[in-house]
Every structure is written in C-alpha cells, then in structure tokens.
C-alpha positions in Angstrom: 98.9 107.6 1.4 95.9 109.6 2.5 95.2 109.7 6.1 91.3 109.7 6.0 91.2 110.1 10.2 93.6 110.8 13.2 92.9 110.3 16.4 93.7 110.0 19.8 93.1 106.3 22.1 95.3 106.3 24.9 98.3 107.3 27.5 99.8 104.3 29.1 103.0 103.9 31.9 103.5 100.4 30.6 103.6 98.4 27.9 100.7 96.2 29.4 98.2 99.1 29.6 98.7 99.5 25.8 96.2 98.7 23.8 95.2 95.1 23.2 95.2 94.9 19.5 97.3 93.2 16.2 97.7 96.9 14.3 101.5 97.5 13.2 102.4 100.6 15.6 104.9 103.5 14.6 106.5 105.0 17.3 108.4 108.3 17.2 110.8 109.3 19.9 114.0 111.9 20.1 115.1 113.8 22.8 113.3 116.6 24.0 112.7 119.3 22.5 113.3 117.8 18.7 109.7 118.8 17.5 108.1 115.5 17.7 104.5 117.1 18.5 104.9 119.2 15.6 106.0 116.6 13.0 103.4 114.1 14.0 100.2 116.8 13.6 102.0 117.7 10.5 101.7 113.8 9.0 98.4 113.7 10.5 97.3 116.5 9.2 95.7 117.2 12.6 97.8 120.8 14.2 95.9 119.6 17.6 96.3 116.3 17.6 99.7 115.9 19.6 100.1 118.8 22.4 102.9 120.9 21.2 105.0 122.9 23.9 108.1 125.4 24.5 108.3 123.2 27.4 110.9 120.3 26.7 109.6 116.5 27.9 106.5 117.2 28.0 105.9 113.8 26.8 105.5 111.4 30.1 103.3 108.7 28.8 102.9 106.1 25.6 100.1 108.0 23.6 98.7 105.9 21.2 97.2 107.3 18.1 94.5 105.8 16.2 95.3 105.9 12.2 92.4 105.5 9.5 94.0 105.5 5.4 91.6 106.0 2.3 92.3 103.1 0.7 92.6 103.1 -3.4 89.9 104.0 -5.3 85.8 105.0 -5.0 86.1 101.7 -3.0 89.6 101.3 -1.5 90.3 98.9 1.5 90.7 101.4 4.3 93.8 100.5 6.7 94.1 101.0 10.0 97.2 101.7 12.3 98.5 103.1 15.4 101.0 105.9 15.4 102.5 106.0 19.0 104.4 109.4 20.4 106.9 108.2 23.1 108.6 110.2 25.7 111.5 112.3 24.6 114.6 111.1 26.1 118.1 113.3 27.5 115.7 115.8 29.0 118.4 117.3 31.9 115.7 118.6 34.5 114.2 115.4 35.4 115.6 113.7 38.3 117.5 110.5 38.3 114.4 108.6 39.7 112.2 110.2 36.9 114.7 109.7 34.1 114.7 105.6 35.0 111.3 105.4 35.1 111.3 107.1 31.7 114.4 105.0 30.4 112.5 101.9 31.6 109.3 102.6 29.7 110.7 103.2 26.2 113.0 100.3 26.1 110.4 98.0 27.7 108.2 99.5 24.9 110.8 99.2 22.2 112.2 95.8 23.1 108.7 93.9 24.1 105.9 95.5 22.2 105.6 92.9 19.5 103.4 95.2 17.7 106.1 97.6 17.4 106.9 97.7 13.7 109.2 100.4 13.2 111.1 103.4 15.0 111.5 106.9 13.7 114.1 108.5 15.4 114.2 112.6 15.3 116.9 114.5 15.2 117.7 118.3 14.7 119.2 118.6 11.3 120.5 122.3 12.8 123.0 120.5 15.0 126.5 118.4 15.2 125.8 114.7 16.3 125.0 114.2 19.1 126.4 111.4 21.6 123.2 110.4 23.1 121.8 109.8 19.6 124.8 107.7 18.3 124.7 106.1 21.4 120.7 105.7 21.2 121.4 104.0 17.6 124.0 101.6 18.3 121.6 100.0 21.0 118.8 99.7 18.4 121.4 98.2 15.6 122.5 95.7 19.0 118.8 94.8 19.4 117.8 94.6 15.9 114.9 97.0 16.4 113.8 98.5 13.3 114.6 102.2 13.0 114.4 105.4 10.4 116.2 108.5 11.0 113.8 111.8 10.4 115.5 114.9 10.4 113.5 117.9 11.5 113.6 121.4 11.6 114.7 121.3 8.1 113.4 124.7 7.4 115.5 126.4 10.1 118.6 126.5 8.1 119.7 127.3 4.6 119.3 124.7 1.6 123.4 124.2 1.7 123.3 124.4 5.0 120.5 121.4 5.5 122.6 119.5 2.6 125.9 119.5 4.5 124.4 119.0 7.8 122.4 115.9 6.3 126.0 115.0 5.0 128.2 115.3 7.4 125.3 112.9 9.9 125.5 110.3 7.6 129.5 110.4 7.3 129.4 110.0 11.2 126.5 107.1 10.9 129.1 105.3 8.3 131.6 105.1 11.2 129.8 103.0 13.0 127.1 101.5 10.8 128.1 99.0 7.5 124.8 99.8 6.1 122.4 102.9 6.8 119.2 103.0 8.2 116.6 105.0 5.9 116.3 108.3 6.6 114.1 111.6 5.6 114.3 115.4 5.9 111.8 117.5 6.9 109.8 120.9 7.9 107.1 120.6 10.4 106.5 124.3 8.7 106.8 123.5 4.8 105.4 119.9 5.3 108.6 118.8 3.5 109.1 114.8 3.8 105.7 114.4 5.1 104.7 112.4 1.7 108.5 110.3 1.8 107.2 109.2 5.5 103.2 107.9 4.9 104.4 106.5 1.4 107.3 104.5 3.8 104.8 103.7 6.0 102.2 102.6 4.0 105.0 100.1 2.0 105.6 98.5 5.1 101.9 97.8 5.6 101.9 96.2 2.7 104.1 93.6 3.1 102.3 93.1 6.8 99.6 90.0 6.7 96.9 91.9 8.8 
C-alpha cells in the first residue's frame, strides 16, 4: 500500500460525534505511554500528524484520521479510510471519575461503532505481560471484536532479545487463546513492520464491499 495522503478530521467524546460516514475505520489503542503517536506518523508517513508526548495519556478524545491510498497503476482506484487513535488506557494519574469516562468511551467505541473494522492493540515488546493487556484481550475474544497485536519499540532491545520477548508473549497468549490473533513487530525508529501493517490493512479492504 501507498498512502498517497494523511490527514486529520476530528476529536470526538462519543461515538455519535464521530463522523457520519461508511469508510472501514482502524483504531489503535494500548496503554499509555506504548508509542501509539509515534507508530501511527510512522505508517502515515506523516512525523506531525499524531501529537507525540513524554507525557503518558495524552490521548483524551477519538481522533479520526482521514486515509487517501494510491491505487494500482498510472490509473489506480484510490481508497479511502479512516485511521482512528484512541485513548490509551491504565494511565494511573487520572482519577477514578476520569478513568470511567475514558473506560466508557473506548468500549462504547469498540463495541457500537459499526464502522469499526479492526483493532490494533500495542504493546511494549521490552516488557513481561502485562495483566491489563491479557485482561484487555480476553474481553475482545468475549465480544468477538476484531483485534491485531502490534508490538512496538522493537528497536529498543537486542535482536535475541525482541525474538524471545515476541516468544515468550505468544506462549502466554496460547494459555488463554486456542488460536492467535495476528500480530507484527515493529520500530517507530527503523520503520520495521510498517509495510506488514498497510499490506494487512489494505487485504482487509479488499474483501470490504465499499
């Protein structure tokens, strides 16, 4: 896939102030501080198109993204699709009235956005699983929501180290899980994955009656 344009539409607090429209959307969401930001301007291509921060949940709305592919060829069909950036979730600071209203708009968003078509879920190859994750993916499998896993930060640790990290995630998945949801690796920094993702992403468009 080659992303011919990127760019921003909207920040919504509910699902019904989202955009009134048929494209398939692509949400990311992981919890704070996972390099979402980062990973989305890196399969964007745009470095200023999500706000990156050192501040953890920074995130507090539904951004929606506007997503323009070069179709095939001098003439290609040129597809269009929404890439949304949810708010990250586990972020301690928030209070407990914050962290409902938060909890409230990504599973309103996950469960009833029809246009929802798939879920990538980040998570920091560097680190041992993590409860709220495992926890976070069993609700998905329990609601049949479609969901990748993307593991980031794949630079940030040796090749060996990334391997048996990767590994030892999927070992823990296979405890729970009968059969595993796709998954990718990758670098915000080396771009690694970012052509694995679009190519995934454009298959599914495919098989989409637009």
């Amino acid at each position: 896939m080659q992303i011919k344009s990127a760019e921003f539409l909207i920040s919504s607090a509910r699902i019904d102030q989202c955009p009134k429209s048929n494209l398939p959307e692509y949400a990311f969401i992981g919890r704070s501080n996972v390099g979402k930001s980062s990973l989305i301007n890196m399969l964007t291509g745009n470095g200023k198109l999500a706000k990156t921060s050192a501040t953890p949940g920074k995130t507090i709305l539904i951004n929606h993204f506007v997503i323009k592919e070069q179709g095939e060829g001098s003439k290609g069909q040129e597809n269009t699709w929404y890439l949304v950036d949810l708010p990250g979730y586990g972020y301690a600071k928030r209070s407990k009235k914050d962290a409902e209203k938060f909890e409230h708009m990504i599973t309103t968003y996950i469960l009833d956005r029809e246009q929802m078509t798939n879920l990538f879920l980040l998570i920091d190859v560097r680190h041992e699983p993590q409860q709220i994750d495992m926890e976070f993916m069993e609700w998905l499998g329990e609601n049949g929501v479609p969901f990748s896993i993307v593991f980031t930060k794949g630079d940030k640790v040796s090749k060996g180290k990334l391997k048996g990290n990767v590994e030892h995630y999927l070992t823990e998945l296979k405890k729970q899980w009968e059969e595993l949801p796709p998954y990718f690796v990758t670098s915000s920094e080396t771009k690694m994955g970012r052509e694995e993702i679009l190519n995934y992403i454009e298959e599914i468009n495919k098989t989409l009656v637009q």
